[in-house]
C-alpha positions in Angstrom: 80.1 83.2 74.1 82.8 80.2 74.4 85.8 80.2 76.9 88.6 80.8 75.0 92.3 79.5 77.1 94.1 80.6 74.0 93.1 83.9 73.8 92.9 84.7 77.5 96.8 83.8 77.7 97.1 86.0 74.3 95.4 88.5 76.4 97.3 88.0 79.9 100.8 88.2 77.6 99.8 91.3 76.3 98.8 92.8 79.4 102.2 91.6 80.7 103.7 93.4 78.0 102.4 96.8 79.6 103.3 96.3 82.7 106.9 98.6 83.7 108.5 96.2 86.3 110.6 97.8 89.0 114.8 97.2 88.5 116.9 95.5 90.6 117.6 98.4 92.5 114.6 99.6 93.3 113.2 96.1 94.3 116.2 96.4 97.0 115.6 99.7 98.5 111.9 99.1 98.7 112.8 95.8 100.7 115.4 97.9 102.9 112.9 100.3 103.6 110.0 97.8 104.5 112.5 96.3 106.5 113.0 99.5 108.6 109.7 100.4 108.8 108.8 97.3 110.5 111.8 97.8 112.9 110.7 101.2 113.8 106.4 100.1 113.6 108.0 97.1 116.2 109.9 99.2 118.4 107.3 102.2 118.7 104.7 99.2 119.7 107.5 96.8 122.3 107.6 100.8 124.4 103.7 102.0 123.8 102.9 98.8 125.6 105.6 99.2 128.2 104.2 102.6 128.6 100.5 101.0 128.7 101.3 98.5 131.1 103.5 100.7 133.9 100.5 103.0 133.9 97.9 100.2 134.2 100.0 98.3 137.2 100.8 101.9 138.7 96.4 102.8 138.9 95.5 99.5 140.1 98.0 98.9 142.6 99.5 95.7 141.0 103.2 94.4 142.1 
């Protein structure tokens, strides 16, 4: 069976055609709250590690 570009794109278009693409406004609170998330992922990990490394210098006696 041949390779056919033509009808692969024919294929691809109509698949495309199926396909419910977010709105504007939905693209821009998912973005918002990606943003956040990674603020509050960021923040939870800057103080774990804080937390990790107090404890650590505290049991082995390191100024």
């Amino acid at each position: 069976m041949a390779f056919s570009p033509f009808k692969f794109l024919q294929e691809v278009r109509s698949e495309t055609a199926k396909v419910t693409w977010p709105t504007r406004k939905e693209t821009t609170i998912t973005t918002i709250m990606v943003f956040v998330m990674v603020a509050l992922a960021s923040i939870f990990f800057f103080l774990s590690d804080l937390i990790i490394r107090y404890v650590v210098t505290f049991l082995l006696g390191v100024h």
